[in-house]
TILUMGU-518486 format. One record per atom (N, C-alpha, C): x negated, y, z negated; residue in three letters. Coordinates in steps of 0.2 Angstrom, whole numbers, padded with zeros to 4 digits, always signed. Example, Ala and Ser with C-alpha at 12.3 -4.5 7.8 and 13.67 -1.06 7.14 Angstrom:
2
-0066-0028-0039ALA/-0062-0022-0039ALA/-0066-0016-0039ALA/-0064-0011-0035SER/-0068-0005-0036SER/-0064+0000-0039SER/
% end
This chain:
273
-0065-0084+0011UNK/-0065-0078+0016UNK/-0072-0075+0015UNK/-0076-0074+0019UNK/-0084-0072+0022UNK/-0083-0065+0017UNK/-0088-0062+0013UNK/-0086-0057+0010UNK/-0093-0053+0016UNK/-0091-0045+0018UNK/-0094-0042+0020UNK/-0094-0034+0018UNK/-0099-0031+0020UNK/-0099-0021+0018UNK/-0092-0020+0017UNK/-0092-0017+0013UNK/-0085-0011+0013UNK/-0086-0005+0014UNK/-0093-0003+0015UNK/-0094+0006+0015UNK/-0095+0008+0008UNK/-0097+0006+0003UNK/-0099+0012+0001UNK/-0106+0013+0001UNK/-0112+0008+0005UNK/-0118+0012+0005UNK/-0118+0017+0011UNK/-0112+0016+0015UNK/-0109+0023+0021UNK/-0110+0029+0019UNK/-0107+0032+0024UNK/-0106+0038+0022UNK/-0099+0042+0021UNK/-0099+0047+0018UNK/-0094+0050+0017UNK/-0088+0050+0024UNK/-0080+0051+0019UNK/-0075+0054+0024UNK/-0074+0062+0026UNK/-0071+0066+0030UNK/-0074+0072+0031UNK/-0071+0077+0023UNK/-0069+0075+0021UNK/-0066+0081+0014UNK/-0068+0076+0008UNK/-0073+0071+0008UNK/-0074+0067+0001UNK/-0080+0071-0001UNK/-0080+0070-0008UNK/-0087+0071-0012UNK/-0092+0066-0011UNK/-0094+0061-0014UNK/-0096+0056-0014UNK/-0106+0058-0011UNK/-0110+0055-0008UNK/-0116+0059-0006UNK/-0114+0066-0002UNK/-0111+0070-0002UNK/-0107+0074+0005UNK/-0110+0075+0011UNK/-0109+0068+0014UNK/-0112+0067+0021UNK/-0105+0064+0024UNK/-0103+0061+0029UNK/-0099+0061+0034UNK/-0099+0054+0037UNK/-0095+0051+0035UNK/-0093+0044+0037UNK/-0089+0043+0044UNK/-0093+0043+0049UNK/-0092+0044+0056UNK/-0084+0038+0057UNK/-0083+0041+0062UNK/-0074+0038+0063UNK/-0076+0031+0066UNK/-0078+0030+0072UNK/-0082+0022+0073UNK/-0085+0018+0068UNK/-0089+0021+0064UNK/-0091+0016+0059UNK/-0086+0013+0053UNK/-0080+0018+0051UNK/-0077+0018+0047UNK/-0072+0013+0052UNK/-0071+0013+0057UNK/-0065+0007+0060UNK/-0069+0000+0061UNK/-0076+0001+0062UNK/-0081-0006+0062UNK/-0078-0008+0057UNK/-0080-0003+0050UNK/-0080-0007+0045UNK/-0070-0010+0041UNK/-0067-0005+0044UNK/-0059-0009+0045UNK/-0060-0014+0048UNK/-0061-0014+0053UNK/-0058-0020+0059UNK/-0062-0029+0055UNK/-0066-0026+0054UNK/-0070-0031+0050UNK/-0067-0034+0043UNK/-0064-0030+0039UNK/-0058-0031+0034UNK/-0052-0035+0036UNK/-0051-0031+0041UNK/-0043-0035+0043UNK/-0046-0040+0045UNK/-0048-0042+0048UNK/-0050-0050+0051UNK/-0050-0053+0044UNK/-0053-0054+0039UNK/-0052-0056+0032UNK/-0045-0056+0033UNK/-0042-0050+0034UNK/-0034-0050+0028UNK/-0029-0055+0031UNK/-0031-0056+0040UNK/-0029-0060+0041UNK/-0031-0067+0040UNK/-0037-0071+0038UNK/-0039-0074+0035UNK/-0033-0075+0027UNK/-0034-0070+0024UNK/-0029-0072+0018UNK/-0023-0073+0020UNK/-0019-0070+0024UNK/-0016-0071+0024UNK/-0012-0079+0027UNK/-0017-0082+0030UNK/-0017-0087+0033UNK/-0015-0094+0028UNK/-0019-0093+0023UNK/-0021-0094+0015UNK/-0014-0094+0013UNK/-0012-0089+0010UNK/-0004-0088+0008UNK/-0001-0093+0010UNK/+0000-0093+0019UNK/+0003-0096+0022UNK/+0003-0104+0019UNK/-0004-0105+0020UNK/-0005-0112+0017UNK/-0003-0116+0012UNK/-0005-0112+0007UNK/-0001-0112+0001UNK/+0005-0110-0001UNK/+0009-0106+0001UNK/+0012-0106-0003UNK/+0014-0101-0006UNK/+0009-0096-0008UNK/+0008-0091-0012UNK/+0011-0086-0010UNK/+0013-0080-0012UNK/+0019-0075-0013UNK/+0014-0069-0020UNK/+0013-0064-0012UNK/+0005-0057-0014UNK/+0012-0052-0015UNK/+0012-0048-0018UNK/+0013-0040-0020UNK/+0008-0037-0021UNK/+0008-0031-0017UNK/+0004-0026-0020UNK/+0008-0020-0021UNK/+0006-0016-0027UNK/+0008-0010-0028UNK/+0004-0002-0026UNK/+0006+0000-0022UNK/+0000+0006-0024UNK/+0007+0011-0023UNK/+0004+0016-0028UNK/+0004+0022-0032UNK/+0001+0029-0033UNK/+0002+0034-0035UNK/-0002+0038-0035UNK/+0001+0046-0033UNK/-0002+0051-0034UNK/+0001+0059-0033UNK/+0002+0058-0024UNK/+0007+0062-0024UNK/+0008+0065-0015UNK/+0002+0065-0014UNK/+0001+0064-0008UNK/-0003+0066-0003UNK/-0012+0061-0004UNK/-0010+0056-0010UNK/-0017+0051-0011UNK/-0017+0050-0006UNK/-0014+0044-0002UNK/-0016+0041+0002UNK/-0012+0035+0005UNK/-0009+0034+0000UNK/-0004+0029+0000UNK/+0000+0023+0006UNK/+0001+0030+0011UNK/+0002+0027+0017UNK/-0002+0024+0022UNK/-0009+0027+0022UNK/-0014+0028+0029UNK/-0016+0021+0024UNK/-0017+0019+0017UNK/-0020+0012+0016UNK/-0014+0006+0018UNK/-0010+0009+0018UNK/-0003+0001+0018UNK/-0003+0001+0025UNK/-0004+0007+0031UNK/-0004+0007+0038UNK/-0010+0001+0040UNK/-0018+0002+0036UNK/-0024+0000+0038UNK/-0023-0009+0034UNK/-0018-0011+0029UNK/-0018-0016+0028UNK/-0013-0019+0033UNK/-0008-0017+0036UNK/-0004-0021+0038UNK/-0004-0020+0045UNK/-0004-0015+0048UNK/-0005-0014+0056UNK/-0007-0019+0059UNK/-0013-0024+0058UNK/-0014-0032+0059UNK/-0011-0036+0058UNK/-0008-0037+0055UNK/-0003-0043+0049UNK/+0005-0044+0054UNK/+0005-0050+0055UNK/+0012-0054+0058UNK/+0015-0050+0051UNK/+0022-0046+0057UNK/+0025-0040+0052UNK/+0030-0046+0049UNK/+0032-0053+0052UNK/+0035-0057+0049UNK/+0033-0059+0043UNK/+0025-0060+0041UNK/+0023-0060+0035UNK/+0020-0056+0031UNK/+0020-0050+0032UNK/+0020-0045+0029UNK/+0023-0037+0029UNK/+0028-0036+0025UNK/+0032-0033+0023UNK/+0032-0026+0020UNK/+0033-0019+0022UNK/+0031-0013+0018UNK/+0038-0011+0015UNK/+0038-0011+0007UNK/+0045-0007+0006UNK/+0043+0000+0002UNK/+0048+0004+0006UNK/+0047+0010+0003UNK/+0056+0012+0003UNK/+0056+0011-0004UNK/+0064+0012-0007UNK/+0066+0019-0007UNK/+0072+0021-0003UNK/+0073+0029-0004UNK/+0077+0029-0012UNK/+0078+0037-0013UNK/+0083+0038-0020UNK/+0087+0033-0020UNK/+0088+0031-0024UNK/+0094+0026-0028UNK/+0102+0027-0026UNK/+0105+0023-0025UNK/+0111+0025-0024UNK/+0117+0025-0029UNK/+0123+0029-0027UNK/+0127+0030-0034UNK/+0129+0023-0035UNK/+0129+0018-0032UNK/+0129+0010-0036UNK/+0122+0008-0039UNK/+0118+0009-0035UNK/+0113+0006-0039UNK/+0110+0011-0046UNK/+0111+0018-0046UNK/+0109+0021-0053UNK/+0114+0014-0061UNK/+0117+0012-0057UNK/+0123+0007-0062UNK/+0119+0003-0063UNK/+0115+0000-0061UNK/+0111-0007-0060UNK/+0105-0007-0065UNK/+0104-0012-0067UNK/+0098-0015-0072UNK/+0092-0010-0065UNK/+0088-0008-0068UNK/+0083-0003-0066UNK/+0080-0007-0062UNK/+0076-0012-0061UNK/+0072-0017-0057UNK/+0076-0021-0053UNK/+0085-0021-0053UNK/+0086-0026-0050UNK/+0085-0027-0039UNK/+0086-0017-0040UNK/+0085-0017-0032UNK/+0077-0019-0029UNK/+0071-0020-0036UNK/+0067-0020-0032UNK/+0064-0028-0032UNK/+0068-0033-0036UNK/+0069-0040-0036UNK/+0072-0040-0028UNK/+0074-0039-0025UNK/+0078-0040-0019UNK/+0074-0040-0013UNK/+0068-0036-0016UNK/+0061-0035-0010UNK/+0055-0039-0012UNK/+0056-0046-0016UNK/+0050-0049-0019UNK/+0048-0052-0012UNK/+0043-0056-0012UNK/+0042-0060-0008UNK/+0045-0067-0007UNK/+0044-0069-0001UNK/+0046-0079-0001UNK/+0038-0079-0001UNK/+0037-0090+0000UNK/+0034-0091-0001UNK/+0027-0089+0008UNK/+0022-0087+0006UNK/+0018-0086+0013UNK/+0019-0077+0014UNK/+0021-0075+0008UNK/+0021-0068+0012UNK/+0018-0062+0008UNK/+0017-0057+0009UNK/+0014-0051+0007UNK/+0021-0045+0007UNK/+0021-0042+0001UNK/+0025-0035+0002UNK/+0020-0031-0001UNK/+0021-0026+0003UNK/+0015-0020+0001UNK/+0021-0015-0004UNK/+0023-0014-0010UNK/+0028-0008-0011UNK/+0024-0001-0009UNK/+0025+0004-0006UNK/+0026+0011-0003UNK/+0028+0015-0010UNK/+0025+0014-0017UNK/+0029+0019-0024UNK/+0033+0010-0024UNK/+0034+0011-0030UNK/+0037+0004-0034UNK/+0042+0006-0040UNK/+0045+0000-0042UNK/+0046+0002-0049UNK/+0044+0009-0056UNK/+0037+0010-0052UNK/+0035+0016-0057UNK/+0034+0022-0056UNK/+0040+0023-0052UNK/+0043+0029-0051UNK/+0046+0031-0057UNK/+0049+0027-0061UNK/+0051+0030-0067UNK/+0047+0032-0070UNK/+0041+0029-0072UNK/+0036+0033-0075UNK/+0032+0037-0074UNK/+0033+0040-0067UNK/+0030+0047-0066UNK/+0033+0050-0061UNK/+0038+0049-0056UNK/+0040+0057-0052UNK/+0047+0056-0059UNK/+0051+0052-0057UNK/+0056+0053-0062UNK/+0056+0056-0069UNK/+0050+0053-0072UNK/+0050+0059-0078UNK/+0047+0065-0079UNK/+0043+0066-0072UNK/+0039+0073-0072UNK/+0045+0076-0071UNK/+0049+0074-0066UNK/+0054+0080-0063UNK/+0061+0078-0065UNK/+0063+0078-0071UNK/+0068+0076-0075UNK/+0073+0071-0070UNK/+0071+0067-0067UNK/+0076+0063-0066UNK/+0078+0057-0071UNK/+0074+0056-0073UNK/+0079+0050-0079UNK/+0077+0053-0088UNK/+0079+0052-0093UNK/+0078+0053-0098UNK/+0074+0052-0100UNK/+0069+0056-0108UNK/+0065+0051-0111UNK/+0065+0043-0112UNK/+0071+0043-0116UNK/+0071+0038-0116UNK/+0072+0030-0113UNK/+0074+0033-0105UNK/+0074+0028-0099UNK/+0067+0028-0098UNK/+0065+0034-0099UNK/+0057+0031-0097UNK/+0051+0026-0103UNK/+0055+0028-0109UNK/+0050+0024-0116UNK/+0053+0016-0114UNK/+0059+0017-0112UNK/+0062+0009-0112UNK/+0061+0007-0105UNK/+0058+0010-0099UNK/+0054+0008-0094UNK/+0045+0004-0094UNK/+0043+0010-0099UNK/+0037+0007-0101UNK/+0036+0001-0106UNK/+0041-0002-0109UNK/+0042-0007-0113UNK/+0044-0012-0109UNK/+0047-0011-0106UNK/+0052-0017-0102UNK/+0046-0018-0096UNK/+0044-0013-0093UNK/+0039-0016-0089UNK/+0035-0020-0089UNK/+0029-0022-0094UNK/+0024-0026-0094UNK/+0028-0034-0093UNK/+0035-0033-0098UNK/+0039-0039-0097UNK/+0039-0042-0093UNK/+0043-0038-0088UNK/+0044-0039-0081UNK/+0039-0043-0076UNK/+0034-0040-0076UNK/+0028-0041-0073UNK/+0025-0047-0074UNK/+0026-0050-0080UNK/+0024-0055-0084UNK/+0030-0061-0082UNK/+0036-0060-0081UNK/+0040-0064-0079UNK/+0038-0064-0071UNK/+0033-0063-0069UNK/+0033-0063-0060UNK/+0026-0066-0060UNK/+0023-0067-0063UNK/+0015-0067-0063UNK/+0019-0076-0066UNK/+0021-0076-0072UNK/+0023-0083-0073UNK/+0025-0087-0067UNK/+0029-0085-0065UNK/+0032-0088-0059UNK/+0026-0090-0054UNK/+0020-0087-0053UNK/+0016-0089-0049UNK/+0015-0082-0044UNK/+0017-0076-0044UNK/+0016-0070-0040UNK/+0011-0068-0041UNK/+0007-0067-0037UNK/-0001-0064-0036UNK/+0001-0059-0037UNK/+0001-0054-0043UNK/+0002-0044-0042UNK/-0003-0040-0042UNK/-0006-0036-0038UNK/-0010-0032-0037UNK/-0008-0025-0038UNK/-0010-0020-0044UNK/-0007-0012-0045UNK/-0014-0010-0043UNK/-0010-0005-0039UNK/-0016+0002-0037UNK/-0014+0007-0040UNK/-0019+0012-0042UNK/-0016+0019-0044UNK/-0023+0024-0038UNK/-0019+0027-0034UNK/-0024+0030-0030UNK/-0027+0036-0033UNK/-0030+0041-0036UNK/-0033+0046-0036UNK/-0035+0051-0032UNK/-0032+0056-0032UNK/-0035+0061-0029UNK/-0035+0070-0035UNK/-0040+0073-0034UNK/-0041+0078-0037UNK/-0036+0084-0031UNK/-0034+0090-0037UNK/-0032+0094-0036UNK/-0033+0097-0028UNK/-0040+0098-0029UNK/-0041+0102-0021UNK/-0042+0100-0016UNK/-0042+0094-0016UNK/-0040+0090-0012UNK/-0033+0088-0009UNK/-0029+0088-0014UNK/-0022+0087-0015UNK/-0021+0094-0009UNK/-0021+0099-0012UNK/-0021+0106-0008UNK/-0025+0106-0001UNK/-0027+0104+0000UNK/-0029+0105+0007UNK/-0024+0100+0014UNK/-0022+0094+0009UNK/-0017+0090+0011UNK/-0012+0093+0011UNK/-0011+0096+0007UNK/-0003+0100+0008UNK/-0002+0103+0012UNK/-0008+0107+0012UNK/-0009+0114+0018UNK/-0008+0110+0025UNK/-0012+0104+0026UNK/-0013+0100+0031UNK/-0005+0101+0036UNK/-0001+0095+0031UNK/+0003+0092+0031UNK/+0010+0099+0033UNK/+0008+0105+0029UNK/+0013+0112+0031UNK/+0012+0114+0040UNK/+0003+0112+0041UNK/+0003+0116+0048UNK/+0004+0111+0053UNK/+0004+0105+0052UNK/+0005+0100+0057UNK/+0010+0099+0059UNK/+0013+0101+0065UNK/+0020+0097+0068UNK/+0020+0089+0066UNK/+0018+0086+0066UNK/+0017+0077+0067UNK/+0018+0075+0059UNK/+0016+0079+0054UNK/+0014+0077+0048UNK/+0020+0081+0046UNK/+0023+0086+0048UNK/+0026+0089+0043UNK/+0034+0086+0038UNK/+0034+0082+0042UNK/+0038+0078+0040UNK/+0039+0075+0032UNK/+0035+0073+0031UNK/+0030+0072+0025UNK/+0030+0077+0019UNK/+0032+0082+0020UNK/+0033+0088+0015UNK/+0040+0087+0014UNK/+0041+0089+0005UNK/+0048+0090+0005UNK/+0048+0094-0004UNK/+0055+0097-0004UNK/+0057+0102-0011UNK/+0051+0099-0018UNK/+0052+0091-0017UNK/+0049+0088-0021UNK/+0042+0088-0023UNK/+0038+0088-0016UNK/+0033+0088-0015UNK/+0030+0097-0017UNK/+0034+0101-0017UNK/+0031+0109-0017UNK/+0031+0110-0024UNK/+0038+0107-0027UNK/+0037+0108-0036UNK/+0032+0102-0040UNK/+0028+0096-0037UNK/+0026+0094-0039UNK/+0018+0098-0038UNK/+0016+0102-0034UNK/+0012+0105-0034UNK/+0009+0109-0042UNK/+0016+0110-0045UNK/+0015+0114-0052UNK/+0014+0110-0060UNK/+0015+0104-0056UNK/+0016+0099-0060UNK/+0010+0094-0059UNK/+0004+0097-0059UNK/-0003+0092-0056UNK/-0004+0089-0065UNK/-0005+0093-0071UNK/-0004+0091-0077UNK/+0001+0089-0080UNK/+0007+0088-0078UNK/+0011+0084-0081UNK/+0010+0077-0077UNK/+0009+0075-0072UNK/+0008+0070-0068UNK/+0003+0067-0071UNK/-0002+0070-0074UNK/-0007+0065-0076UNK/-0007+0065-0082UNK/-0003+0068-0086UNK/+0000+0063-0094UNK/+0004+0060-0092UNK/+0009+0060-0087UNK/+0013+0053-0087UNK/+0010+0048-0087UNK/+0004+0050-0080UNK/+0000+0042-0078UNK/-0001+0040-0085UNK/-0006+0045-0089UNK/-0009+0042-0095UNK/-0005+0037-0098UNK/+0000+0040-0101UNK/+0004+0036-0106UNK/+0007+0029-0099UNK/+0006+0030-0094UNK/+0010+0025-0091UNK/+0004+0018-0090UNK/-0004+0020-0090UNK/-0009+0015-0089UNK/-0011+0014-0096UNK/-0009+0017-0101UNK/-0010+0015-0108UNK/-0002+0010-0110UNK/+0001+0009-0106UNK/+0008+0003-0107UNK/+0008-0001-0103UNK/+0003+0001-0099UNK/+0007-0005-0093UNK/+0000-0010-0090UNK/-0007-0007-0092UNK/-0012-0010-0090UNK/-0013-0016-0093UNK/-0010-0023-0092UNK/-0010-0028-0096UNK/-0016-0035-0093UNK/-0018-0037-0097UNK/-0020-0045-0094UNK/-0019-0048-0090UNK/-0013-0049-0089UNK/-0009-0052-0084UNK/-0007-0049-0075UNK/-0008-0042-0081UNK/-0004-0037-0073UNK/-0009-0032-0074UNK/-0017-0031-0073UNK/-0017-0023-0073UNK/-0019-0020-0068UNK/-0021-0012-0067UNK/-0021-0008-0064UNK/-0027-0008-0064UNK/-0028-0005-0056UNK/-0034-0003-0052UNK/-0034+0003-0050UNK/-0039+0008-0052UNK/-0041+0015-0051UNK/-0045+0014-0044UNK/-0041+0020-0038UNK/-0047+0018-0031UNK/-0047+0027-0031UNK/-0052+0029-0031UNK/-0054+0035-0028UNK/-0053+0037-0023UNK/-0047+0039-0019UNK/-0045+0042-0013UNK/-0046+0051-0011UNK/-0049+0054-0013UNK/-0052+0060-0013UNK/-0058+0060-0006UNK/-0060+0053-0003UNK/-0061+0051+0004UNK/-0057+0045+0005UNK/-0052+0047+0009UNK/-0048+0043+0010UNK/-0052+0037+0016UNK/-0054+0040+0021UNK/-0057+0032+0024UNK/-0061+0027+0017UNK/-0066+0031+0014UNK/-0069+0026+0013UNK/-0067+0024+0006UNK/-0059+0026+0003UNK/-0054+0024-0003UNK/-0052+0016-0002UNK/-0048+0017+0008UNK/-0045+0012+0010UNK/-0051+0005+0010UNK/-0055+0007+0013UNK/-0062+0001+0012UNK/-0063-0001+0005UNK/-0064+0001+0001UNK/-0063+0000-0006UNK/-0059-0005-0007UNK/-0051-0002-0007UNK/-0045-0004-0010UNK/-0045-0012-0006UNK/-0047-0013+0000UNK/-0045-0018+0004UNK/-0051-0021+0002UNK/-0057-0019+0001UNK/-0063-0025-0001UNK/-0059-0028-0009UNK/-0058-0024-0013UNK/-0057-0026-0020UNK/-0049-0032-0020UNK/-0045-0030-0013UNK/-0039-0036-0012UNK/-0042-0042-0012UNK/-0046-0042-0005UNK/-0048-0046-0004UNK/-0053-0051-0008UNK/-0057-0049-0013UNK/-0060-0050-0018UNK/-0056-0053-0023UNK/-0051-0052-0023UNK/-0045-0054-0029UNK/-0044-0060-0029UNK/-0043-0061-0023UNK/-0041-0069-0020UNK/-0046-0074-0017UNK/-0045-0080-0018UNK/-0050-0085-0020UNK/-0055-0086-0011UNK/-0059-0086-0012UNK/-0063-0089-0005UNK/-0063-0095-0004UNK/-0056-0093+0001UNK/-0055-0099+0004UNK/-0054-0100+0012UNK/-0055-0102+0015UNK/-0054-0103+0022UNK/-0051-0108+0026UNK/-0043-0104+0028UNK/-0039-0111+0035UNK/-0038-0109+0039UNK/-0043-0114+0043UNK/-0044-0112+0047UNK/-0038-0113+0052UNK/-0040-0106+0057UNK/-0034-0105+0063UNK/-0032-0110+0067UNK/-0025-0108+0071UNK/-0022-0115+0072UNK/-0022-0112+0081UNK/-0028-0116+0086UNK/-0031-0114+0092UNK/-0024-0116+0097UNK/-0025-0113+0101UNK/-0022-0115+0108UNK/-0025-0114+0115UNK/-0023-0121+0118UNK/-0026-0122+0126UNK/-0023-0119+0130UNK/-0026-0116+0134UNK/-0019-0113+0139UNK/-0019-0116+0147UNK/-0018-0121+0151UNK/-0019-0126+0156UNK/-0019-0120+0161UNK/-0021-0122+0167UNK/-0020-0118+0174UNK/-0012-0118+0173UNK/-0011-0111+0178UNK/-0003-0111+0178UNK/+0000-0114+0183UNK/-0004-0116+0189UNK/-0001-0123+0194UNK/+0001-0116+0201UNK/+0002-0113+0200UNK/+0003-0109+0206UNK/+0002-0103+0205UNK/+0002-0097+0211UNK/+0001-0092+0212UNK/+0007-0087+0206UNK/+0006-0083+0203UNK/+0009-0080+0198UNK/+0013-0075+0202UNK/+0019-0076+0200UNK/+0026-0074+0201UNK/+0027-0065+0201UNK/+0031-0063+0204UNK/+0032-0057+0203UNK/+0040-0057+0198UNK/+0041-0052+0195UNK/+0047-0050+0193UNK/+0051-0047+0201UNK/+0057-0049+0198UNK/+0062-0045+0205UNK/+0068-0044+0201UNK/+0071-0040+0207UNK/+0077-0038+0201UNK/+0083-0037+0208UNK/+0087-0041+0205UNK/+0094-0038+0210UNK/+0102-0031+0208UNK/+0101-0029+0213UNK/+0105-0025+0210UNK/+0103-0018+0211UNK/+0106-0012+0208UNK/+0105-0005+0208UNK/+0098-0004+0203UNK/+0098-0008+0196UNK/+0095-0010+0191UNK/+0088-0009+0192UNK/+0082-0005+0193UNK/+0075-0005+0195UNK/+0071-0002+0188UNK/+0067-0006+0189UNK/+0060-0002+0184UNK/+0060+0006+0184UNK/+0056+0009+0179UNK/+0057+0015+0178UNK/+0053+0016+0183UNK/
% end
């Protein structure tokens, strides 16, 4: 796969630190569009081989999490690429060996799942806001690297992201997301007490990237405090992960169609809007 710019000798997104210049909206989708044509390229790969991609991303409310899983898959055959974003657990599944619901979203062979928050939920909204015990969460952080290692065995590409965003940035997001009709959605109880909870958040993380960052499986720190040019990052560094290879596309002829082109018609009461 052709490796090209990702933006960072660009310019900044409109709320990023970075040089504090402004990474123009056109330039920032050049340099998407140019990404995804890769992503479709690996993907195509996958296909070829075989191979079975996970990616995790993670991270505080309002990183970024969505608009980069929109920017990798929006071009992607949704057939072969898959977003699971698991709601609260249900009163069967809190019964269930912890990972088993999210073994049910692994991939087949040829495919990509993006997890939307993953398994390590335990390890930081659940333990910040007491939803599981201590020591559900000591024996999450144990049992994970296992687990991981038992996927990675098997042949599963795993990619962990943990997105980053500073405090003030978090907050203007939140403001954002309050004043928006379109976005408000997106706020919830959770979301307002986690506000209070920006230091306990990032001792979880701590102790959660000091258990779980392995050889096998580890994590990637993407700076999302400028969210456009976070997703360019995160998608050059996917893309990077995986080997440069190229199969190529599978073309089509398309013949004269032999006559004048057809109108639809319809019989009946039954009309177009």
């Amino acid at each position: 796969m052709a490796k090209r710019q990702d933006g960072r000798n660009g310019k900044n997104g409109k709320n990023g630190k970075g040089n504090g210049s402004t990474l123009a909206k056109s330039d920032y989708l050049d340099r998407l569009e140019a990404l995804q044509v890769e992503l479709s390229q690996a993907l195509r790969w996958l296909e070829h081989t075989g191979q079975r991609l996970v990616v995790l991303l993670e991270g505080r409310d309002t990183a970024g999490k969505g608009g980069v899983i929109s920017a990798i898959s929006e071009r992607l055959n949704p057939r072969r690429c898959r977003v699971v974003a698991l709601p609260k657990p249900s009163d069967a599944e809190r019964t269930q060996w912890y990972f088993q619901r999210y073994v049910a979203h692994l991939p087949s062979a040829g495919e990509i799942v993006l997890f939307d928050r993953s398994w390590y939920n335990r390890a930081g909204v659940e333990a910040v806001m007491g939803f599981c015990t201590p020591e559900q969460t000591a024996a999450f952080l144990k049992q994970a690297p296992v687990f991981e290692k038992l996927l990675t065995d098997d042949g599963i590409l795993l990619r962990k992201y943990w997105l980053t965003v500073d405090q003030a940035q978090q907050e203007e997001r939140f403001a954002e997301r309050a004043e928006d009709p379109l976005k408000r959605w997106k706020l919830s109880p959770i979301d307002l007490e986690a506000r209070k909870k920006y230091a306990a958040y990032t001792a979880a993380r701590h102790a959660m990237l000091a258990a779980t960052h392995t050889k096998h499986a580890p994590w990637t720190l993407v700076d999302f405090n400028d969210q456009r040019r976070g997703r360019l990052k995160l998608i050059r560094h996917l893309l990077d992960s995986m080997p440069d290879v190229t199969v190529p596309e599978t073309t089509f002829e398309f013949p004269p169609l032999g006559h004048e082109p057809l109108k639809e018609r319809f019989k009946g009461s039954l009309k177009p809007i």
